[in-house]
N, C-alpha and C positions, 0 to 999 in steps of 0.2 A: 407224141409221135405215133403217129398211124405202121404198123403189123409192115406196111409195102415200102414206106422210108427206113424202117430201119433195117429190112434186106438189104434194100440199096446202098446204105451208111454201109452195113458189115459188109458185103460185098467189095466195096470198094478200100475199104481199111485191108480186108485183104490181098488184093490184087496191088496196092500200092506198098503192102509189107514185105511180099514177092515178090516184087519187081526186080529186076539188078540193075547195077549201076548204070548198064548200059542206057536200057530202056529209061529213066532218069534222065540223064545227061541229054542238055539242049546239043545241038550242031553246032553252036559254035564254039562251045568252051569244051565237047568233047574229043580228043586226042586235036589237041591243037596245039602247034606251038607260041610258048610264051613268048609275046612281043606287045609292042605298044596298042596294036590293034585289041588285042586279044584283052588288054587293061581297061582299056576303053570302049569296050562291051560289054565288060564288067562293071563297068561304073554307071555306063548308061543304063543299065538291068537293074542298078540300085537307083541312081535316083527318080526311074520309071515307077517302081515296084514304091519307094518312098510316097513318090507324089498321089498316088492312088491311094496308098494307105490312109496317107490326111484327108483327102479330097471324101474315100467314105468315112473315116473318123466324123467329119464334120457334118456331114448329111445325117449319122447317126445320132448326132448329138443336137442338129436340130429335130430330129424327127423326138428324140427321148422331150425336148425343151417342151414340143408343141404336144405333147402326152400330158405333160405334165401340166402346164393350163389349161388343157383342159379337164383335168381331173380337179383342178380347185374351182373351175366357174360352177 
């Protein structure tokens, strides 16, 4: 890690440790009343945030695959 990234890293661990919950909270789940909408924004935030997760999981895991043949050719 280069001297100017991990300003940047600590900078930002800081500002994200003092943040308050406000500044946090998305618009729609903050001071919202619970209803079905409100479930179902929460659900679609999980299986959005899910599907990305695998989708770079598996980019990761070929990109580790194609490291690794070539490290045996």
């Amino acid at each position: 890690m280069t001297k100017k990234t991990r300003r940047l890293f600590l900078a930002t661990t800081v500002v994200m440790a003092l943040a308050t919950d406000t500044a946090l909270a998305c618009p729609v789940c903050f001071r919202v009343e619970e209803s079905a909408t409100t479930d179902g924004v929460r659900a679609a935030v999980v299986v959005l945030v899910g599907v990305t997760a695998v989708v770079l999981g598996a980019f990761a895991r070929f990109i580790v695959g194609f490291a690794k043949r070539e490290r045996n050719q």
